[in-house]
KEFIDREN-703949 format. One line per 5 residues: number of its first residue (from 1); for each residue x, y, z of C-alpha. Coordinates in steps of 0.25 Angstrom, whole numbers, plus 5000, padded with zeros to 4 digits. Layout:
// KEFIDREN-703949
NUM) X Y Z; ...
// end
This chain:
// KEFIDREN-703949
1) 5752 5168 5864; 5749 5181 5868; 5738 5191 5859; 5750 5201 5857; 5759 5189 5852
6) 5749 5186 5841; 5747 5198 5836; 5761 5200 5835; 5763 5187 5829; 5752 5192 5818
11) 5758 5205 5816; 5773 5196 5813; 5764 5187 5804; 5757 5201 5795; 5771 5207 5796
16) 5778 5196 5788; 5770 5195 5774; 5776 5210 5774; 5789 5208 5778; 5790 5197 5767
21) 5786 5206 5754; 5793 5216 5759; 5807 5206 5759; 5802 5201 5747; 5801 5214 5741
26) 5816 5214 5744; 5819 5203 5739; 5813 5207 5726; 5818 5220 5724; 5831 5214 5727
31) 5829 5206 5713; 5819 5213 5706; 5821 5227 5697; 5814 5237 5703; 5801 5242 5699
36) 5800 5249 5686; 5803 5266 5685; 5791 5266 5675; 5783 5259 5685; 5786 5268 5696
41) 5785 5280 5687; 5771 5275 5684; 5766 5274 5698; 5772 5287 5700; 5763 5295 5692
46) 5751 5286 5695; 5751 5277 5684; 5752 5264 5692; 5739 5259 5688; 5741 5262 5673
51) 5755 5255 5672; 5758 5239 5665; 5765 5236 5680; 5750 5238 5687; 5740 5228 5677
56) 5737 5217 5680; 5737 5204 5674; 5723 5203 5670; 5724 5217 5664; 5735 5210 5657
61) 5726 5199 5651; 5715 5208 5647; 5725 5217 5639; 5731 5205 5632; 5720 5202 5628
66) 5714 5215 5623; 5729 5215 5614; 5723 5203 5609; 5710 5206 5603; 5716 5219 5597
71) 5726 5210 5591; 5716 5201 5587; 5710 5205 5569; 5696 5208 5567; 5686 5199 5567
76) 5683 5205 5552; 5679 5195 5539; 5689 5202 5532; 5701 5201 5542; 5697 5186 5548
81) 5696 5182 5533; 5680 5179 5532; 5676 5186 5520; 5668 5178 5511; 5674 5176 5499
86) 5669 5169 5484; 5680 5159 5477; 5673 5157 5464; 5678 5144 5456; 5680 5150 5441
91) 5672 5140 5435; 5671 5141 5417; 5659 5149 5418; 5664 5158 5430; 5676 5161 5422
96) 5670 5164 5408; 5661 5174 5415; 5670 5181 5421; 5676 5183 5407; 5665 5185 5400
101) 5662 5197 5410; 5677 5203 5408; 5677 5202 5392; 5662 5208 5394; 5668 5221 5403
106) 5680 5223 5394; 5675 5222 5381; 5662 5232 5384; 5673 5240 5391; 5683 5240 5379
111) 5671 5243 5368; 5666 5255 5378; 5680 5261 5377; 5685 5258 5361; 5668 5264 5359
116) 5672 5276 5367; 5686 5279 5360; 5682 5276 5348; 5670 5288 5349; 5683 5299 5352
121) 5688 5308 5340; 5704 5311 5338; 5711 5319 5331; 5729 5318 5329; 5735 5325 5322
126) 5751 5322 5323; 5760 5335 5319; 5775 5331 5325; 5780 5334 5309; 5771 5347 5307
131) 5783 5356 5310; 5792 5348 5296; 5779 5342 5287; 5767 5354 5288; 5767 5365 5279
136) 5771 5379 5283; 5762 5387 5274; 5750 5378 5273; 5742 5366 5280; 5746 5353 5275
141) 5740 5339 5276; 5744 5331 5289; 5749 5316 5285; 5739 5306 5290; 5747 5298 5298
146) 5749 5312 5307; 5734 5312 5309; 5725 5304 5316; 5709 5305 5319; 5699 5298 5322
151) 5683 5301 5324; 5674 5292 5327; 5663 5295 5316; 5670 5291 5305; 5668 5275 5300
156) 5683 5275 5302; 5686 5284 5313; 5702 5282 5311; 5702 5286 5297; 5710 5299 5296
161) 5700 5309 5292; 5707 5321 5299; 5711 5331 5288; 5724 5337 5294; 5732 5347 5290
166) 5745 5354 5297; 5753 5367 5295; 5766 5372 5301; 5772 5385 5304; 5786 5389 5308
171) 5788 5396 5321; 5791 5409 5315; 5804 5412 5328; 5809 5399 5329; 5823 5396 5332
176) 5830 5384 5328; 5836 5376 5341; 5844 5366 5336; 5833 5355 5337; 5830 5350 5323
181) 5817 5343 5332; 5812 5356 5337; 5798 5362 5333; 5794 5375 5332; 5783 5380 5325
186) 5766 5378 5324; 5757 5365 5316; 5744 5368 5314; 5735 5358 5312; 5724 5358 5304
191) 5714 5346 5304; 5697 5344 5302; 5689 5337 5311; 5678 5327 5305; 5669 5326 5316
196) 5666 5334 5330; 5675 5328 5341; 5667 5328 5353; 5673 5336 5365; 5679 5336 5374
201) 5691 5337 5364; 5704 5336 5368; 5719 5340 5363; 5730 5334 5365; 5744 5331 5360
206) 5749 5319 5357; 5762 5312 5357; 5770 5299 5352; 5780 5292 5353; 5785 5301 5366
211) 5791 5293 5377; 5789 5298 5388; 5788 5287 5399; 5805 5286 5401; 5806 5286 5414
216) 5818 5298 5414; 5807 5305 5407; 5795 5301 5415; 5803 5305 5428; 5809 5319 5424
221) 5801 5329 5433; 5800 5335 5444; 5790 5333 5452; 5791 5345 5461; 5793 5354 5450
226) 5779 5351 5444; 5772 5353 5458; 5780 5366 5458; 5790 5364 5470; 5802 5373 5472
231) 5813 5363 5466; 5828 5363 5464; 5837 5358 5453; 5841 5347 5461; 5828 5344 5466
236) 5823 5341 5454; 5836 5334 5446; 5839 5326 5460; 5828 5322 5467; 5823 5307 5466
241) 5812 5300 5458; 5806 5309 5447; 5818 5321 5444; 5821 5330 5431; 5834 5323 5429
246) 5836 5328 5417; 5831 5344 5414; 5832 5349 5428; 5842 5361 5426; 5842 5371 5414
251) 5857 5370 5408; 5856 5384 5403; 5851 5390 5416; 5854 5379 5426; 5839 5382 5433
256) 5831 5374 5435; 5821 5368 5424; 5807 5368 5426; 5799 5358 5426; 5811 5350 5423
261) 5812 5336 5416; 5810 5329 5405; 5796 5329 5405; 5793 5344 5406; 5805 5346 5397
266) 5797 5339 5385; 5783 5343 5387; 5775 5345 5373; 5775 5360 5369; 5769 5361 5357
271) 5759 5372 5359; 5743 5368 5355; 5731 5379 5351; 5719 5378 5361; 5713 5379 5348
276) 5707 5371 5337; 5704 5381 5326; 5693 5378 5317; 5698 5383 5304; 5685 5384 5297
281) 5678 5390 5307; 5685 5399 5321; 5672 5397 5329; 5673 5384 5331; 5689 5384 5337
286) 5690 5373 5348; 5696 5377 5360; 5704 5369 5369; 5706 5373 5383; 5719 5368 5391
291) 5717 5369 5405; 5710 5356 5411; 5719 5348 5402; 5727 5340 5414; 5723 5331 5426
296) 5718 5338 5435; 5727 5333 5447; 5740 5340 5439; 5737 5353 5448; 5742 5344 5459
301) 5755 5340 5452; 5758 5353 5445; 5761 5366 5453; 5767 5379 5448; 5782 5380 5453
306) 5789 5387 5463; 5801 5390 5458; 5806 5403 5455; 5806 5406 5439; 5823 5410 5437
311) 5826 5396 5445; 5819 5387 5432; 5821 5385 5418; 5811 5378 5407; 5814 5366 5403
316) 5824 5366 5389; 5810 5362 5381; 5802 5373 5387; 5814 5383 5380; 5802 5386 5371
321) 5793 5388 5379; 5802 5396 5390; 5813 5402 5380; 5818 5412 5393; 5815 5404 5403
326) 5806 5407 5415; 5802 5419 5419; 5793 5424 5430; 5780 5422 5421; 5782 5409 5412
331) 5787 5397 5423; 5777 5387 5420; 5767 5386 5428; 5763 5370 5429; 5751 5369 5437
336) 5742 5375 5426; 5750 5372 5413; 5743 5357 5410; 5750 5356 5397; 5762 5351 5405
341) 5754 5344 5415; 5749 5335 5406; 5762 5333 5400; 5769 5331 5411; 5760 5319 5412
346) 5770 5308 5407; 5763 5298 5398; 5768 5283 5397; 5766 5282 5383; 5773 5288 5371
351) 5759 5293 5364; 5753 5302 5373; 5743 5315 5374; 5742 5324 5382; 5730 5335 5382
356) 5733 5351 5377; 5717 5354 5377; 5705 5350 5379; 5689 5354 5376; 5679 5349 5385
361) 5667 5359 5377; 5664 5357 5362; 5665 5346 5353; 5675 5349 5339; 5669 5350 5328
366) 5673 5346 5314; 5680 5355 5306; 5694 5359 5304; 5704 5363 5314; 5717 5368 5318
371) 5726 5370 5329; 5741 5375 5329; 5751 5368 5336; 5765 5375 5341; 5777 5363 5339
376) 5786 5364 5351; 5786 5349 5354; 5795 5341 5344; 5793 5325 5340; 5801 5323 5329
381) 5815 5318 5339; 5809 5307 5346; 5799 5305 5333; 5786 5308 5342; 5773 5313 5338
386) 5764 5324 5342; 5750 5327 5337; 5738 5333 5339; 5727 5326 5346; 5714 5329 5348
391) 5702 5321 5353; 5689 5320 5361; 5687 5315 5373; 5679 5303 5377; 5674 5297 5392
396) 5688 5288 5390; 5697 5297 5387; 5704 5300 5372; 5702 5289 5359; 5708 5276 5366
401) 5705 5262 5362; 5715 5256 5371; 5706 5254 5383; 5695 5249 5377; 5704 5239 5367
406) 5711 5233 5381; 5696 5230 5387; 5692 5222 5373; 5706 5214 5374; 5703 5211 5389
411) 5689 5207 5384; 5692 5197 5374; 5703 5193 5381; 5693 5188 5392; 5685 5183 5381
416) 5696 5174 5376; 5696 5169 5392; 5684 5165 5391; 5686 5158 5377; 5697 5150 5382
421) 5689 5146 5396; 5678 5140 5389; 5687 5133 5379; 5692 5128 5390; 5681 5123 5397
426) 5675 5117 5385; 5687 5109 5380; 5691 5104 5396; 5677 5099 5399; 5678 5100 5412
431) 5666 5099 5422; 5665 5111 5436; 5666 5103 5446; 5671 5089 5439; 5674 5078 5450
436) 5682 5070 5440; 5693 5080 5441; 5697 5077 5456; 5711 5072 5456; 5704 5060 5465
441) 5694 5059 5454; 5703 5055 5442
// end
């Protein structure tokens, strides 16, 4: 074989690898779909090295496993559950400790608190049937079971000591409405103070047997109304959850009322001097102030309202209060008046106070005072009552022994526990750690 044979022949041999992949290739495009648009557009735009068609596999194997240990928790005590923990065995003695120290903390918290309340002066004087039982022309002696005092310096401090005297005068322009329960007219009570009641002094109104927790009660306001949003009638009759269903629209006017509901509707209105007047001697008057007398988060809740003047009526209540209606100068302005804050403030309980005035400076002295109270607010249809209540106050609040009873009960109540543990014990006779009472023992 000639030279120029065999180079030819290996020219034939290197051509044929070729030739085969390029009729394999047409063989498998023949069968196989074609490569991907999104591929191609990759590798158009130069992104052939970043695409999934171009890793490899051992790129593949190192991403698996980085999905893995991000998968895998935290070695942490808290998540792999090593935390060291204490499983004590409640043995007699374990357990009559524990007591001992419970009775111990509640009884000492119990005697702090009754020691505390028992230290706060009071004064109530009830006056629902001033208006048909006080004389017009003179004071009169108050029934004793209408007045209630107490004052810690007496041997007895619950003995009724309070002399106290009421009087009533007719409102001169009163008009009869119809209402045989209305009230119209001014009490003045008259009553002596034994002892100094150490400030601050606080005065309130208190009332009984008033249910206000019904829930069509508890529920009828609007809560846009009080943080001064433009409303509607239907907004406020209509909407969900917390409405005025009832005392939405003035029948008369067919405005608007505001605030509408129940609550607003039957706020307490009788009208209370700022003033105790000493009768004996001017100089020493004690003064309440009544600003300050709300929480102080109610600025947030009640804003003055939007709403235009002629579009609103007061509610049929307030008629007394309002007797023409609104007018550019009288509409309400709820973000300072805290007498209805507070009352707007639904208690759960059908004896409840709620604060008028308050004086954070002097102390008041014995001696006899006065005060005048306007009666707007009537009791007598749903056989309530309303009174006078005046007291100091301490680091726990008004005079309340319910706290402090509830700790002595929990106290000997853990003091029974531990009776009944060691009778236990001493009647069973059983050893710690008996052997005899092993099951495979007996």
């Amino acid at each position: 074989m000639s030279e120029e044979q065999v180079i030819n022949h290996r020219t034939s041999l290197a051509s044929y690898p070729q030739r085969f992949s390029v009729e394999a290739s047409q063989l498998e495009t023949d069968f196989e779909p074609s490569r991907p648009s999104r591929v191609q557009g990759m590798m158009n735009m130069g992104e052939e090295e970043n695409s999934d068609e171009f890793i490899s596999d051992e790129e593949e194997e190192l991403d698996g496993e980085k999905n893995l240990l991000t998968k895998r928790p935290k070695d942490t005590p808290f998540i792999q559950q090593r935390i060291k923990s204490y499983n004590p065995i409640f043995t007699t003695k374990l357990t009559v400790s524990i007591f001992f120290v419970v009775c111990a903390i509640f009884i000492l918290f119990g005697g702090i608190l009754i020691a505390i309340s028992n230290k706060t002066n009071e004064v109530i004087i009830h006056y629902q049937e001033c208006s048909s039982s006080a004389p017009t022309d003179s004071f009169g002696d108050i029934p004793e079971h209408y007045v209630e005092s107490y004052f810690h310096q007496l041997k007895s401090p619950s003995s009724n000591v309070l002399k106290a005297q009421w009087r009533y005068t007719a409102d001169a322009d009163a008009t009869s409405d119809g209402n045989s329960y209305s009230e119209n007219g001014t009490c003045t009570l008259r009553f002596t103070t034994p002892y100094v009641i150490k400030k601050p002094i606080y005065m309130s109104y208190l009332i009984k047997d008033y249910y206000p927790n019904h829930r069509r009660y508890a529920l009828s306001f609007n809560e846009d109304q009080l943080e001064g949003k433009e409303t509607s009638i239907n907004d406020i009759h209509t909407s969900t959850g917390i409405k005025c269903a009832e005392l939405y629209k003035d029948e008369a006017t067919g405005k608007q009322i505001y605030p509408c509901g129940l609550i607003a509707n039957s706020m307490f209105n009788d009208t209370f001097s700022s003033t105790l007047t000493n009768v004996n001697n001017e100089e020493e008057n004690f003064v309440f102030t009544t600003t300050g007398i709300t929480w102080g988060d109610n600025s947030d809740r009640f804003k003055k309202t939007k709403l235009d003047y002629s579009k609103i009526a007061p509610p049929p209540y307030w008629k007394q209060m309002f007797p023409d209606g609104y007018n550019s100068t009288n509409v309400p302005d709820i973000s300072s008046w805290e007498h209805f804050q507070n009352w707007m403030s639904n208690p759960a309980l059908p004896i409840f106070s709620k604060l008028m005035g308050k004086n954070l400076d002097s102390s008041l002295v014995a001696g006899l005072y006065q005060i005048d109270i306007g009666l707007n607010w009537p009791v007598k249809e749903f056989h309530g009552q309303k009174a006078l209540y005046l007291s100091h106050g301490s680091s726990i609040g008004g005079r309340n022994n319910f706290l402090g009873e509830v700790y002595l009960v929990g106290g000997l109540i853990c003091l029974g526990a531990v009776a009944i543990v060691v009778t236990g014990r001493l009647l069973s006779g059983r050893r710690n750690g008996d052997r005899g009472r092993l099951s495979w023992n007996q």
